[in-house]
Backbone as XML, in Angstrom:
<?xml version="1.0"?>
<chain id="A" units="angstrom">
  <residue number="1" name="UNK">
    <atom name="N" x="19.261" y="-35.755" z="10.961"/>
    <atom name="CA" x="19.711" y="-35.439" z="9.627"/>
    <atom name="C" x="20.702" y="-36.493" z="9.162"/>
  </residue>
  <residue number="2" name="UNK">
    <atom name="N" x="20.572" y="-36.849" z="8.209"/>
    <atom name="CA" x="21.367" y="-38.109" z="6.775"/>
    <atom name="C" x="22.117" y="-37.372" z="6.251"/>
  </residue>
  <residue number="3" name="UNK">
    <atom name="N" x="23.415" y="-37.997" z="6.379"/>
    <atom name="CA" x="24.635" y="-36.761" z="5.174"/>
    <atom name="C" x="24.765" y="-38.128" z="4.173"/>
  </residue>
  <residue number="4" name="UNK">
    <atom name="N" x="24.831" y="-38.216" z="3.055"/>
    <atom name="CA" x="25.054" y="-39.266" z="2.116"/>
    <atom name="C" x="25.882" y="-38.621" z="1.254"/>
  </residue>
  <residue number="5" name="UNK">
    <atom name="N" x="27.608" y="-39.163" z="0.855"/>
    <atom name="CA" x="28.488" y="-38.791" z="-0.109"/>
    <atom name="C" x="27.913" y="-38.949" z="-1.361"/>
  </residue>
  <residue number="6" name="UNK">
    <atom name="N" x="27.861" y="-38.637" z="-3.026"/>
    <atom name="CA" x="27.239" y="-38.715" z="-3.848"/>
    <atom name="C" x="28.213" y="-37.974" z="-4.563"/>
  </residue>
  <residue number="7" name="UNK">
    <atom name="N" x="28.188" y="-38.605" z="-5.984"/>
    <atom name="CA" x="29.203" y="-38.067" z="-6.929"/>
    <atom name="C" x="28.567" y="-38.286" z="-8.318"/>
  </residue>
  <residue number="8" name="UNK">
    <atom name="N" x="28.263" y="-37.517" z="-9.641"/>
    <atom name="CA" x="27.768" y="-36.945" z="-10.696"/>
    <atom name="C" x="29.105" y="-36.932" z="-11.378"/>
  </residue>
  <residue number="9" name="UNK">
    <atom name="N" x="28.889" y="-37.622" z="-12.443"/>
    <atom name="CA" x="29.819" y="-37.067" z="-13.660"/>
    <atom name="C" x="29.426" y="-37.572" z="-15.086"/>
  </residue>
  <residue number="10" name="UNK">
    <atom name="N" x="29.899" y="-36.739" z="-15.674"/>
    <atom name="CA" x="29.288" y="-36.903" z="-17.287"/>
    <atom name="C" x="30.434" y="-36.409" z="-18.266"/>
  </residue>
  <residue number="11" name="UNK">
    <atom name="N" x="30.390" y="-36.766" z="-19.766"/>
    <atom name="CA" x="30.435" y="-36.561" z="-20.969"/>
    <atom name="C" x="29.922" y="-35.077" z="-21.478"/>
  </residue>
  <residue number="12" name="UNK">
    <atom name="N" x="30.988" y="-34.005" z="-21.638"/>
    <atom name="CA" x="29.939" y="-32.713" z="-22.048"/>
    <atom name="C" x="29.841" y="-32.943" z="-23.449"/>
  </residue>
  <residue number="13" name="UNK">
    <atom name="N" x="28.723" y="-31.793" z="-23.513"/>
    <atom name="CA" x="28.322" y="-31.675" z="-25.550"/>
    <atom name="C" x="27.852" y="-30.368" z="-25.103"/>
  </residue>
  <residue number="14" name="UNK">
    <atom name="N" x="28.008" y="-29.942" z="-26.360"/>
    <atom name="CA" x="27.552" y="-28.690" z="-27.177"/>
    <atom name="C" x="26.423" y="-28.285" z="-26.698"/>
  </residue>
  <residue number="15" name="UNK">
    <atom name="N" x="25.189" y="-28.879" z="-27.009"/>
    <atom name="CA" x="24.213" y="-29.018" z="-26.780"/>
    <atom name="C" x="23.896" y="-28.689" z="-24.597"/>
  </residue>
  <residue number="16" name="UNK">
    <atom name="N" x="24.743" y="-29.048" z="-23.806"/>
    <atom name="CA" x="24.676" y="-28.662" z="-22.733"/>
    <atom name="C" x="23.630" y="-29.734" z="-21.957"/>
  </residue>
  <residue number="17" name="UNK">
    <atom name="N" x="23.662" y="-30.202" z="-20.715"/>
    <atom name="CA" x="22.595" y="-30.898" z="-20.109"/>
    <atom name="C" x="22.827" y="-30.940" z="-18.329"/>
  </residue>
  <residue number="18" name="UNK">
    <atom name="N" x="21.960" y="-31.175" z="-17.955"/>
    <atom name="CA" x="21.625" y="-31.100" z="-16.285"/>
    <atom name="C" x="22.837" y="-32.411" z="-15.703"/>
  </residue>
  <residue number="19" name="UNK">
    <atom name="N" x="23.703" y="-31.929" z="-15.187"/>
    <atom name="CA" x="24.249" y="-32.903" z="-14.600"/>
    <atom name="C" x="24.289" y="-33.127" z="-13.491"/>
  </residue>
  <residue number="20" name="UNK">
    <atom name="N" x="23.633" y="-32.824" z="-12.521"/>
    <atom name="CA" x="23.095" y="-33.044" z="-11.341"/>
    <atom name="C" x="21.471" y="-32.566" z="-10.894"/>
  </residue>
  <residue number="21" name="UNK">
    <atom name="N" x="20.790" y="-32.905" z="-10.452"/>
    <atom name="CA" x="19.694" y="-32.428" z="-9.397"/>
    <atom name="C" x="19.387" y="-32.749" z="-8.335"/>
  </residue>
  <residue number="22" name="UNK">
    <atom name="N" x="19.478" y="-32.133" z="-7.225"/>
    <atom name="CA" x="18.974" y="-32.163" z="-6.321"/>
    <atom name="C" x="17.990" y="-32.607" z="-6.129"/>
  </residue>
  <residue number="23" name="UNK">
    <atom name="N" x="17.621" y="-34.162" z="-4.856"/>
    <atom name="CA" x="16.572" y="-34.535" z="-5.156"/>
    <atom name="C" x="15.435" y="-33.967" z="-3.955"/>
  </residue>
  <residue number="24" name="UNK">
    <atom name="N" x="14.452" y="-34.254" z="-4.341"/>
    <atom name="CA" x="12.938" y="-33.272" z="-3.416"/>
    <atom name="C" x="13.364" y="-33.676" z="-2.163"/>
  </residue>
  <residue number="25" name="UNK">
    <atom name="N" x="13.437" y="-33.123" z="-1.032"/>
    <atom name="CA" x="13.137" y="-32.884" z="0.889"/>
    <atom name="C" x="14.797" y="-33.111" z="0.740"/>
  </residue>
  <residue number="26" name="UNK">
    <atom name="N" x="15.731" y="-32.382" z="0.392"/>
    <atom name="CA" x="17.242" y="-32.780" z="0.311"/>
    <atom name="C" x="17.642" y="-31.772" z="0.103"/>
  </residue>
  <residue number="27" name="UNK">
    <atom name="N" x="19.041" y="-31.361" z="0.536"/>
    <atom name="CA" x="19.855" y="-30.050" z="0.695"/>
    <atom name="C" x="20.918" y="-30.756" z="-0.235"/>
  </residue>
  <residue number="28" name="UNK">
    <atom name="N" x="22.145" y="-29.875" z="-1.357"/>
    <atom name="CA" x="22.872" y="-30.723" z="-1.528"/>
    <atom name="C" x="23.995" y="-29.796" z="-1.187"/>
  </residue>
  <residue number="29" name="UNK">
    <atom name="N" x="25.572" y="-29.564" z="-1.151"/>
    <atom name="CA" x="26.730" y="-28.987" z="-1.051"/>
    <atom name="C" x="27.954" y="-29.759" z="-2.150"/>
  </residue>
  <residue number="30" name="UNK">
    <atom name="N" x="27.659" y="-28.974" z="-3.238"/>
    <atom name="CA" x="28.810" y="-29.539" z="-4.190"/>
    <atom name="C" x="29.922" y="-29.220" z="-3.953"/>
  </residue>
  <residue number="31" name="UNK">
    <atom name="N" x="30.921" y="-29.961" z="-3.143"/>
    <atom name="CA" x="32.263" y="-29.619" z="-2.244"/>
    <atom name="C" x="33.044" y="-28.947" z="-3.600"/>
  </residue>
  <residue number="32" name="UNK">
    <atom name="N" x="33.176" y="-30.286" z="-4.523"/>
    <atom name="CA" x="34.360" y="-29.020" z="-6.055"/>
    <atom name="C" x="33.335" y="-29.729" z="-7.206"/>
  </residue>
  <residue number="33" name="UNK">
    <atom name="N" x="33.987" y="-29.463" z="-8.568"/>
    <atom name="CA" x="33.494" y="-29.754" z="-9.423"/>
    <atom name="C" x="35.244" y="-30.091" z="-10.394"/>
  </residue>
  <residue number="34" name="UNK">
    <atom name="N" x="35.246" y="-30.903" z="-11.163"/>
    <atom name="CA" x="36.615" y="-31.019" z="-12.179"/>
    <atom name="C" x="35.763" y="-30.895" z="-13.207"/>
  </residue>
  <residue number="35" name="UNK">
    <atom name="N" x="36.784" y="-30.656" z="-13.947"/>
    <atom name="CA" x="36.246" y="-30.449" z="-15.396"/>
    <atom name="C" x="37.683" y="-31.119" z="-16.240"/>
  </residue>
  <residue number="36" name="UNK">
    <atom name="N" x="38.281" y="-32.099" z="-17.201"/>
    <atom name="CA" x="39.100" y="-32.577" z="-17.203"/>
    <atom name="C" x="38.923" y="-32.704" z="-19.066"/>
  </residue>
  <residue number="37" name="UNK">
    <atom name="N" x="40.002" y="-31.602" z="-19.819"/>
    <atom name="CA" x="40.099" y="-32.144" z="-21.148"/>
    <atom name="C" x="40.508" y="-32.871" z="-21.232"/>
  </residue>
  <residue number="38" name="UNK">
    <atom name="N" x="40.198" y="-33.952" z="-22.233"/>
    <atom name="CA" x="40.584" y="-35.315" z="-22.575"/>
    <atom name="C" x="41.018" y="-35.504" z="-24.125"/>
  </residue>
  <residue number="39" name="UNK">
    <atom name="N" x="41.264" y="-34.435" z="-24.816"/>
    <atom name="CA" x="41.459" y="-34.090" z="-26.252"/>
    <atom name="C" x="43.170" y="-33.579" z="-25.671"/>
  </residue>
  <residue number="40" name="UNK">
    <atom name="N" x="43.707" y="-34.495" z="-26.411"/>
    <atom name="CA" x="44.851" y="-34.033" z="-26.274"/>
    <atom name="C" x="45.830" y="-33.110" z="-27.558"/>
  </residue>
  <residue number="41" name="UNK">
    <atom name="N" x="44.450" y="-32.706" z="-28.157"/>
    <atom name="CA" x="45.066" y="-31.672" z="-29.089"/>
    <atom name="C" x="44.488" y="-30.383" z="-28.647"/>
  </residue>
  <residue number="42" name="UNK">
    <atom name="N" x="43.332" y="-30.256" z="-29.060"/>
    <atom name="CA" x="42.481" y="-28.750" z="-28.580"/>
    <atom name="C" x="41.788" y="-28.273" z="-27.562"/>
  </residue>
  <residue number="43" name="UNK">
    <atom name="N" x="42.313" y="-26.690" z="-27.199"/>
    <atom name="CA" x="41.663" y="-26.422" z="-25.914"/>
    <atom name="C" x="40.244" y="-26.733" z="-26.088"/>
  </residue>
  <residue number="44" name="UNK">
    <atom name="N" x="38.861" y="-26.483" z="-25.172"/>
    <atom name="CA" x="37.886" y="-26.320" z="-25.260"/>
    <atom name="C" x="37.397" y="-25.243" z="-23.868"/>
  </residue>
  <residue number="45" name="UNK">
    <atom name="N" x="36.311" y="-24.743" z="-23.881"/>
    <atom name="CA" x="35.623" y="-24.221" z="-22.895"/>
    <atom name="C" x="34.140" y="-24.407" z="-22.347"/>
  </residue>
  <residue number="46" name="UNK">
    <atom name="N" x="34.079" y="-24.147" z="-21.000"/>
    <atom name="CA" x="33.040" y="-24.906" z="-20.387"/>
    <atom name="C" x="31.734" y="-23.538" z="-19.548"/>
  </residue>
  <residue number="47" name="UNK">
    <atom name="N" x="30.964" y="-23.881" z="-19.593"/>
    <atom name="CA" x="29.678" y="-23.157" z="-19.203"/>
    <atom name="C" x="29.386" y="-24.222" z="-17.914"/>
  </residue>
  <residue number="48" name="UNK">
    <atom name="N" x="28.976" y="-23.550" z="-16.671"/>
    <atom name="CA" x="28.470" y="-24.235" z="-15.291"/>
    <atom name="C" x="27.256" y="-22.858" z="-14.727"/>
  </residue>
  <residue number="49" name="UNK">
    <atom name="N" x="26.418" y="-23.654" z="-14.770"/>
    <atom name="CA" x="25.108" y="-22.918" z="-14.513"/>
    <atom name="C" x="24.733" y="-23.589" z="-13.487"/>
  </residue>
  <residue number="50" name="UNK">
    <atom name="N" x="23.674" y="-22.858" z="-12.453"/>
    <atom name="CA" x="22.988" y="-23.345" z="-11.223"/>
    <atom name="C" x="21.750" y="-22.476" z="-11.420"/>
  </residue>
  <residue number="51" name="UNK">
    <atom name="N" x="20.541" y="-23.625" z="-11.174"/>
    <atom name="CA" x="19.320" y="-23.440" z="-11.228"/>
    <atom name="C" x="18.515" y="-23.367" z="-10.269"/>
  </residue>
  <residue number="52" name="UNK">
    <atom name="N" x="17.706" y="-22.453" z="-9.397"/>
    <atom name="CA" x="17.493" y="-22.258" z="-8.163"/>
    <atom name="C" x="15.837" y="-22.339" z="-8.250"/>
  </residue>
  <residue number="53" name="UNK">
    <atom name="N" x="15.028" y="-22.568" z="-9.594"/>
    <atom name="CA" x="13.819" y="-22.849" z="-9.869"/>
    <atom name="C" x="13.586" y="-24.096" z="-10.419"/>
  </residue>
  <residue number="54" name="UNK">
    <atom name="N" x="14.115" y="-25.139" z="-10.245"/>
    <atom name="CA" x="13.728" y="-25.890" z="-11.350"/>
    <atom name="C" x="13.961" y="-26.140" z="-12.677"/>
  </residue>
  <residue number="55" name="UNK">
    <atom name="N" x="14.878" y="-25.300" z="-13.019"/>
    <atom name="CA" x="15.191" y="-25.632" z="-14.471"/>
    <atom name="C" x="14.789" y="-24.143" z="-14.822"/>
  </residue>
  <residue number="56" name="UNK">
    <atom name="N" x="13.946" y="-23.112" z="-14.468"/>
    <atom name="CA" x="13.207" y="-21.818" z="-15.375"/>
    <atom name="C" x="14.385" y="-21.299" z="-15.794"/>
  </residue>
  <residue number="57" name="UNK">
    <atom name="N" x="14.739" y="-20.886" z="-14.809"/>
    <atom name="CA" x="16.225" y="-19.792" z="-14.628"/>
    <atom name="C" x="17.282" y="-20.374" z="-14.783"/>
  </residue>
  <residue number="58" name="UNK">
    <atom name="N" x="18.516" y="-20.187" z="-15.291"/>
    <atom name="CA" x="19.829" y="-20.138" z="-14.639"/>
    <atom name="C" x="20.705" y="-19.368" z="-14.355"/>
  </residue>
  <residue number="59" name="UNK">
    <atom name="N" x="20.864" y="-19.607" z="-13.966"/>
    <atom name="CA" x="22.703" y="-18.567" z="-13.380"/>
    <atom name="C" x="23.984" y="-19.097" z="-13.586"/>
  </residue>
  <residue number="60" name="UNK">
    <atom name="N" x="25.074" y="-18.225" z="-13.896"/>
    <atom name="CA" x="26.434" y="-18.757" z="-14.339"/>
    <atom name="C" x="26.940" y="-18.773" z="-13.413"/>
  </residue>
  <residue number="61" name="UNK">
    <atom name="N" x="27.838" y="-19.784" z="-12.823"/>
    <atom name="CA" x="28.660" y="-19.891" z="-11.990"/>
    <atom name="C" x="30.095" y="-19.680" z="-12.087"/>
  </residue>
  <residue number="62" name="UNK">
    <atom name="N" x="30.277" y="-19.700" z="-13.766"/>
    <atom name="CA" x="31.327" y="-19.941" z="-14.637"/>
    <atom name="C" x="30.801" y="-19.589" z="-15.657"/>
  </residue>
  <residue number="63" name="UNK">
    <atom name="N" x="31.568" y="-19.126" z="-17.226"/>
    <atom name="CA" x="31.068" y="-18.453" z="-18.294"/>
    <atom name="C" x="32.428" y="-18.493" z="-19.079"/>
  </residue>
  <residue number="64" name="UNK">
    <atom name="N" x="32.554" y="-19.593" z="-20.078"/>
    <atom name="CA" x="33.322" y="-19.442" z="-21.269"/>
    <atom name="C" x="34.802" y="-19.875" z="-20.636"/>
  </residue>
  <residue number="65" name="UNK">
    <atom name="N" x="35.050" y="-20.533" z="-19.490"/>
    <atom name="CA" x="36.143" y="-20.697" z="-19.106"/>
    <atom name="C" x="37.168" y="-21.492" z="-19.893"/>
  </residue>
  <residue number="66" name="UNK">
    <atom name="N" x="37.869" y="-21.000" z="-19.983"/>
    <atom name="CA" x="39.027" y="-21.712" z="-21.184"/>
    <atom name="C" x="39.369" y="-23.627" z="-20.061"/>
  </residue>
  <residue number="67" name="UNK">
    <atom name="N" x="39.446" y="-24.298" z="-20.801"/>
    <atom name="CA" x="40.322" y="-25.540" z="-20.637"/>
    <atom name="C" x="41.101" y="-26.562" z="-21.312"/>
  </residue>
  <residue number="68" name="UNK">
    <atom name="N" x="42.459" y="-25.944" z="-20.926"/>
    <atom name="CA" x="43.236" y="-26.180" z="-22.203"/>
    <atom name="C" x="43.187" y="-27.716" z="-22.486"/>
  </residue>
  <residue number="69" name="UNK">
    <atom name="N" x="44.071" y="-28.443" z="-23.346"/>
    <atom name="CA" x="44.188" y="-29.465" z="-23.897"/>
    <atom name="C" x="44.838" y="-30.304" z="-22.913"/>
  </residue>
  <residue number="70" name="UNK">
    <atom name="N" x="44.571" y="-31.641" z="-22.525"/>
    <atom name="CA" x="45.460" y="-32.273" z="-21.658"/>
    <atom name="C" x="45.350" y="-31.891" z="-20.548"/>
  </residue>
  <residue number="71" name="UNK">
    <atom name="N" x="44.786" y="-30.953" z="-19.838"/>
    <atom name="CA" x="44.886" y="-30.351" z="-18.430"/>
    <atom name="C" x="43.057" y="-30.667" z="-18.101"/>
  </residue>
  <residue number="72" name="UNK">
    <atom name="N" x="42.960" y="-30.031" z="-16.882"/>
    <atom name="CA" x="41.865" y="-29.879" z="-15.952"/>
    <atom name="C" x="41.533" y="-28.443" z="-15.165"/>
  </residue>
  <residue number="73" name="UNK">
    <atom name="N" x="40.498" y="-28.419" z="-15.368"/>
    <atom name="CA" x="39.991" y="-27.194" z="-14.006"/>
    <atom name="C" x="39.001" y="-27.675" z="-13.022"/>
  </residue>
  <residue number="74" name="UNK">
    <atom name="N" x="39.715" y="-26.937" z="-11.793"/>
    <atom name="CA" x="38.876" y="-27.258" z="-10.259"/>
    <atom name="C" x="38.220" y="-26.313" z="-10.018"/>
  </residue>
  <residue number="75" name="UNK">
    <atom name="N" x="36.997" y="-26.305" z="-9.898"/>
    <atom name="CA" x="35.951" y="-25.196" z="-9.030"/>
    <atom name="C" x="36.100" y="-25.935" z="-7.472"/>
  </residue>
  <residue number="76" name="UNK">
    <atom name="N" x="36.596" y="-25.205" z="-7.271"/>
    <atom name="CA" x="36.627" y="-25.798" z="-5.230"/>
    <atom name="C" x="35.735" y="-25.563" z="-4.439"/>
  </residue>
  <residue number="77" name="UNK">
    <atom name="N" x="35.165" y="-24.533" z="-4.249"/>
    <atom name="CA" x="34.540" y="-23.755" z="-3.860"/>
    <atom name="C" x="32.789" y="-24.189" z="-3.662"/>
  </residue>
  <residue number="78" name="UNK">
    <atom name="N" x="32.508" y="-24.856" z="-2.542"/>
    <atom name="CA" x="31.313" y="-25.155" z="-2.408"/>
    <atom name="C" x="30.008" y="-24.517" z="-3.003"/>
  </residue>
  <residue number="79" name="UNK">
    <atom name="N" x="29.474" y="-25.210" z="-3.618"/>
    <atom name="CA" x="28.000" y="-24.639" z="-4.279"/>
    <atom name="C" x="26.976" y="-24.991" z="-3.480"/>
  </residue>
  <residue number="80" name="UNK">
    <atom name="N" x="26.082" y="-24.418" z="-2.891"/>
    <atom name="CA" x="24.915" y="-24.749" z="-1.888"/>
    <atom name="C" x="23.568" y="-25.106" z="-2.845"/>
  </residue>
  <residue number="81" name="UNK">
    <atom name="N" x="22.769" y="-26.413" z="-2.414"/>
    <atom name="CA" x="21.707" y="-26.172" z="-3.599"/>
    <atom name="C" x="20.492" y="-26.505" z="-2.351"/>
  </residue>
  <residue number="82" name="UNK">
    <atom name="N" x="19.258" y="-26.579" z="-2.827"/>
    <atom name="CA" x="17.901" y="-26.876" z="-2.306"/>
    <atom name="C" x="17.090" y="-27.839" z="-3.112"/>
  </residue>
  <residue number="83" name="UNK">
    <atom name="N" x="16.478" y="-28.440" z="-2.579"/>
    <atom name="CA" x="15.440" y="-29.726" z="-3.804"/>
    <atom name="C" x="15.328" y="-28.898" z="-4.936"/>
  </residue>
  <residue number="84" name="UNK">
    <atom name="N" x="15.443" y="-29.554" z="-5.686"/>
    <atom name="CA" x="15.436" y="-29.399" z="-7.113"/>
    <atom name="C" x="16.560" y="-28.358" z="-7.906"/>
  </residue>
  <residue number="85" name="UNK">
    <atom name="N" x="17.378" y="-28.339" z="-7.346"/>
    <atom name="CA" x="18.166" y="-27.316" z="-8.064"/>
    <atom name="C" x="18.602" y="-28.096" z="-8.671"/>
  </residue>
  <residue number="86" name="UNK">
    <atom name="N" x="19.788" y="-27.504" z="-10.270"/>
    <atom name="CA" x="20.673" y="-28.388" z="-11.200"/>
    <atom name="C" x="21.622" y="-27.946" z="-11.264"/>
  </residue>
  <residue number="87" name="UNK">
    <atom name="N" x="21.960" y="-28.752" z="-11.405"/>
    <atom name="CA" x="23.628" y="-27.889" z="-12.125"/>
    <atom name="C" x="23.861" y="-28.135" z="-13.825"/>
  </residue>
  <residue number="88" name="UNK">
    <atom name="N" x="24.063" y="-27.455" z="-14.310"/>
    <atom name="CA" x="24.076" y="-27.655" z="-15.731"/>
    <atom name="C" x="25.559" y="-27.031" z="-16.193"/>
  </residue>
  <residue number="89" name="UNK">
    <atom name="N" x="25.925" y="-27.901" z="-17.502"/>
    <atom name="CA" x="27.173" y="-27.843" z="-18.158"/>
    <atom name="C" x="26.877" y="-27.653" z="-19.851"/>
  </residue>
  <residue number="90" name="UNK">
    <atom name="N" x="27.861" y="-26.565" z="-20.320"/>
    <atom name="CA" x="28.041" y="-27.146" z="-21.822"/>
    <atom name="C" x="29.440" y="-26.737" z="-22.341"/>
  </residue>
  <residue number="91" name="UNK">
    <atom name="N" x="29.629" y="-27.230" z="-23.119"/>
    <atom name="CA" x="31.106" y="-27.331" z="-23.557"/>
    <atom name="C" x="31.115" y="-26.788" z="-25.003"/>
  </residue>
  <residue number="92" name="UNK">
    <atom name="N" x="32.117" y="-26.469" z="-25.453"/>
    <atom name="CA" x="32.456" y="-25.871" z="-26.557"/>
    <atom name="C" x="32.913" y="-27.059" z="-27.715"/>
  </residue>
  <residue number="93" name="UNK">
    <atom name="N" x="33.054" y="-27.903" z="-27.130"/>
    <atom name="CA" x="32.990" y="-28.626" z="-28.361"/>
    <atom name="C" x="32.662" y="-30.308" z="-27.880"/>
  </residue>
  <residue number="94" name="UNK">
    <atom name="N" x="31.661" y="-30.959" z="-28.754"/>
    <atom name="CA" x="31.403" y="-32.361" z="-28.167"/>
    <atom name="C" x="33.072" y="-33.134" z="-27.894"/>
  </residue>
  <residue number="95" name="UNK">
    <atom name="N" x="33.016" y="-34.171" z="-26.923"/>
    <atom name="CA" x="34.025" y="-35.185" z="-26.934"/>
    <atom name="C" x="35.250" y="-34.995" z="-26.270"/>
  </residue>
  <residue number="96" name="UNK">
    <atom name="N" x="35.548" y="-33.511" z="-25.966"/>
    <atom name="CA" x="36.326" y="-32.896" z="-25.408"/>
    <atom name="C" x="36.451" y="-32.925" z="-23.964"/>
  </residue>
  <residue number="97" name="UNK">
    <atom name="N" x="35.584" y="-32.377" z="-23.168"/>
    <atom name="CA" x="35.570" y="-32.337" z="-21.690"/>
    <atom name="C" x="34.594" y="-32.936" z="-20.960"/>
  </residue>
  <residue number="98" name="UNK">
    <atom name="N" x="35.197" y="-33.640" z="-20.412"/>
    <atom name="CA" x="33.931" y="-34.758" z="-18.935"/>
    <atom name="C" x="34.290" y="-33.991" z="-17.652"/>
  </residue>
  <residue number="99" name="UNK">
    <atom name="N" x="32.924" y="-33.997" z="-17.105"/>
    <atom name="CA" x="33.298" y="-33.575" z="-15.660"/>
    <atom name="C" x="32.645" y="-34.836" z="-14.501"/>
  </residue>
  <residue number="100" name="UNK">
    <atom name="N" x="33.639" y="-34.188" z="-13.265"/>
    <atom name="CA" x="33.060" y="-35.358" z="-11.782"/>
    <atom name="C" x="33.040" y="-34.290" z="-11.131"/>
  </residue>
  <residue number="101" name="UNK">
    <atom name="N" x="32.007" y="-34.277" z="-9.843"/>
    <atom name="CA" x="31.276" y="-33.652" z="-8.791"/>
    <atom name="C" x="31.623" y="-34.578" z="-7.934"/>
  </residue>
  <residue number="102" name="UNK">
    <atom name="N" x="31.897" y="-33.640" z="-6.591"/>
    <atom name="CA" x="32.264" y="-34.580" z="-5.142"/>
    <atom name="C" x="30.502" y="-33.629" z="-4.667"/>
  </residue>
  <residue number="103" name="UNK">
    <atom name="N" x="30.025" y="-34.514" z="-4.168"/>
    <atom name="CA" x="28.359" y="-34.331" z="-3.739"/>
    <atom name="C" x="27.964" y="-34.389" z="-1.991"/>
  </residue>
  <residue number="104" name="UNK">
    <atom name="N" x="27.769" y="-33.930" z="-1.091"/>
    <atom name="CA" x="26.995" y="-34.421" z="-0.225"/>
    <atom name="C" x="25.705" y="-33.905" z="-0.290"/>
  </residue>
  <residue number="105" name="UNK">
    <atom name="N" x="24.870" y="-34.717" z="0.117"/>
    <atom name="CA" x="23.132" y="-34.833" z="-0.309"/>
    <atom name="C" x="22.986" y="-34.341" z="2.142"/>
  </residue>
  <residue number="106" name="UNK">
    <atom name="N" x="22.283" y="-34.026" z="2.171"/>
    <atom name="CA" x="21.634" y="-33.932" z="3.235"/>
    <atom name="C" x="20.286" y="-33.738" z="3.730"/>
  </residue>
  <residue number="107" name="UNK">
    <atom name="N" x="19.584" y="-35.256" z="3.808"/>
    <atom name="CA" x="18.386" y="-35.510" z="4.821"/>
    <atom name="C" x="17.507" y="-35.175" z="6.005"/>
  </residue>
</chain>
């Protein structure tokens, strides 16, 4: 077995998008996730979904979590995935919140 470190991060929007997948014959363990406002006037809030089909389904991992202005939130808490799972994000308002993923992929 291959452990490979791997790290995901993006720009949220409104609109919401896959910011990670798991790639095919690969296990992944998302050690934390940040989520970091960068609007240093208005809070915003963030949606974190995990997809255990491919994209059909999701599930909330998180739901409407406030993140205030200038600050950050840590999900610490390991997320387990299987080939093809995603992780998906959307934010409450474009321009506001970027997130980074600490990743290990396993072979």
């Amino acid at each position: 077995m291959a452990n490979t470190f791997k790290n995901a991060g993006a720009a949220l929007t409104t609109g919401g998008a896959d910011i990670y997948t798991c790639p095919g014959g690969t296990a992944a363990v998302i050690h934390s996730i940040y989520i970091a406002n960068i609007d240093g006037t208005n809070d915003a809030t963030v949606d974190v979904k995990v997809t255990t089909d491919n994209g059909s389904t999701y599930y909330h991992i998180a739901k409407t979590i406030p993140v205030p202005a200038d600050s950050s939130l840590v999900m610490d808490k390991p997320v387990n995935l299987e080939a093809t799972d995603k992780i998906h994000m959307t934010a409450s308002a474009n321009g506001d919140l970027e997130t980074y993923m600490a990743i290990l992929e396993i072979t």
